[in-house]
C-alpha positions in Angstrom: 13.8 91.8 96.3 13.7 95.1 95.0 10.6 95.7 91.7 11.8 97.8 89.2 10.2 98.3 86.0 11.8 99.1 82.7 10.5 100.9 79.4 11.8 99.4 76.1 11.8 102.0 73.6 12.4 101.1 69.8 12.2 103.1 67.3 13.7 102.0 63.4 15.2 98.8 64.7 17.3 101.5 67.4 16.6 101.0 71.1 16.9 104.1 73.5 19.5 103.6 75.9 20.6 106.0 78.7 24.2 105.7 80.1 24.1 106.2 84.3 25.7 109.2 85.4 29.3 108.1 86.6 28.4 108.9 90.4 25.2 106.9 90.5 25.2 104.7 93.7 24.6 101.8 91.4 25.9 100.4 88.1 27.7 103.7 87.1 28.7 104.6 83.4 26.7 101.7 82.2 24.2 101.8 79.3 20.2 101.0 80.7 16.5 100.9 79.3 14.9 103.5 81.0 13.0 103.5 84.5 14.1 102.3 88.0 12.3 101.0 91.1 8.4 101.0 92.2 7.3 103.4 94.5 5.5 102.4 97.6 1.6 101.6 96.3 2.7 101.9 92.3 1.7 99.5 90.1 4.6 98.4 87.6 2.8 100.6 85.1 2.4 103.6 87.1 5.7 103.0 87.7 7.3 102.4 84.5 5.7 105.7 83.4 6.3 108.5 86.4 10.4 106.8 85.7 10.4 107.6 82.0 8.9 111.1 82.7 11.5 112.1 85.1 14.4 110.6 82.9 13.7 112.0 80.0 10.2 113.6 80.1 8.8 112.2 77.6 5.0 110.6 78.6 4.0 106.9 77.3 1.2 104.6 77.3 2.7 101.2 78.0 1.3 98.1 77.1 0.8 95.2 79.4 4.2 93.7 80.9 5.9 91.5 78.2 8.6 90.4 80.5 10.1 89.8 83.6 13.5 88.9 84.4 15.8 88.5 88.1 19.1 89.2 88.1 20.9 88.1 91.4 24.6 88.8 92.5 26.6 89.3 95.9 25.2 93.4 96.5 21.4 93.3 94.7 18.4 90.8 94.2 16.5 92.7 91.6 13.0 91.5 89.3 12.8 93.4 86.5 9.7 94.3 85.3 9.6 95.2 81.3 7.1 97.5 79.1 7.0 98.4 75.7 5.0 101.9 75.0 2.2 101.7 72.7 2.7 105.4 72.6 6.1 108.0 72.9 5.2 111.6 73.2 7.3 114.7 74.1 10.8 116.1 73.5 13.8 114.0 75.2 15.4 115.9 77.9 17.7 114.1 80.0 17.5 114.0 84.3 20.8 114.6 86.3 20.7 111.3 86.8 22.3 110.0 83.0 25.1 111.6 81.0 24.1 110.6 77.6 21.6 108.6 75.1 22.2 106.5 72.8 20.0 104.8 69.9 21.6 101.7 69.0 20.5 98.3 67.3 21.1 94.9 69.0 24.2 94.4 67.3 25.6 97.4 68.6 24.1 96.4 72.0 26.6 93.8 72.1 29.2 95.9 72.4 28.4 98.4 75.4 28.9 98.6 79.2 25.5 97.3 80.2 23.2 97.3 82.7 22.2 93.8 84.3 18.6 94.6 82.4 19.5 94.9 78.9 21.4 91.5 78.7 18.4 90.0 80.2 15.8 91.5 77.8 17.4 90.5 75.0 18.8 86.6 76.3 22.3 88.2 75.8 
C-alpha cells in the first residue's frame, strides 16, 4: 500500500485545492489537497511538509494526523494520511506538477473532478 500524506488547508470556510497537471501519471486534471507519497524513512509529518513546500512553497507546522482514509480500486491501494497546519507561511507558487488553484467551500467541492482524497476527507 502506498502512504501518502495530505495537507488540508482552510482558510474563511475556502479549502486550497490544486488541480494535477493534465500529464500526471496519475489522476490527471483532477482537483487534490496538497502533498503526495512518503519518502523512504519520512515520517507522515516530515512528509506532509517537504510535499507542501515543493507544491507550492509555502512552509507549515502541521498538527498531529486527524485522519486517515484507504481508497482501493483495480490500478492503486493508497492510505491517506491527513494534516491540518497549525501554521501557513510564505507566498503560493505553484510546482510543474499542478496547472491551477482553486479556493473553494464544501459546496463547491461537490461539484469538481476530484481526487480519491477529497471525497474521503470530507465523507463525500
Amino acid at each position: 500500500m502506498l502512504e501518502i500524506s495530505k495537507a488540508v488547508i482552510q482558510k474563511d470556510g475556502k479549502y486550497l485545492l490544486l488541480k494535477r497537471a493534465s500529464n500526471a501519471l496519475s489522476f490527471p486534471g483532477l482537483r487534490d489537497f496538497t502533498g503526495w507519497k512518503d519518502d523512504p524513512g519520512e515520517t507522515h509529518t516530515q512528509s506532509v511538509m517537504r510535499e507542501v513546500k515543493e507544491e507550492t512553497s509555502y512552509d507549515i507546522i502541521p498538527w498531529d494526523e486527524m485522519k486517515r482514509a484507504e481508497y482501493h480500486d483495480k490500478k492503486y491501494d493508497l492510505s491517506f494520511h491527513y494534516f491540518i497546519p497549525a501554521s501557513v507561511r510564505g507566498e503560493i507558487r505553484l510546482s510543474d506538477e499542478h496547472s491551477d488553484l482553486l479556493r473553494a467551500t464544501l459546496e463547491e467541492i461537490k461539484n469538481l473532478e476530484l481526487h480519491p482524497s477529497v471525497p474521503l476527507f470530507f465523507d463525500l
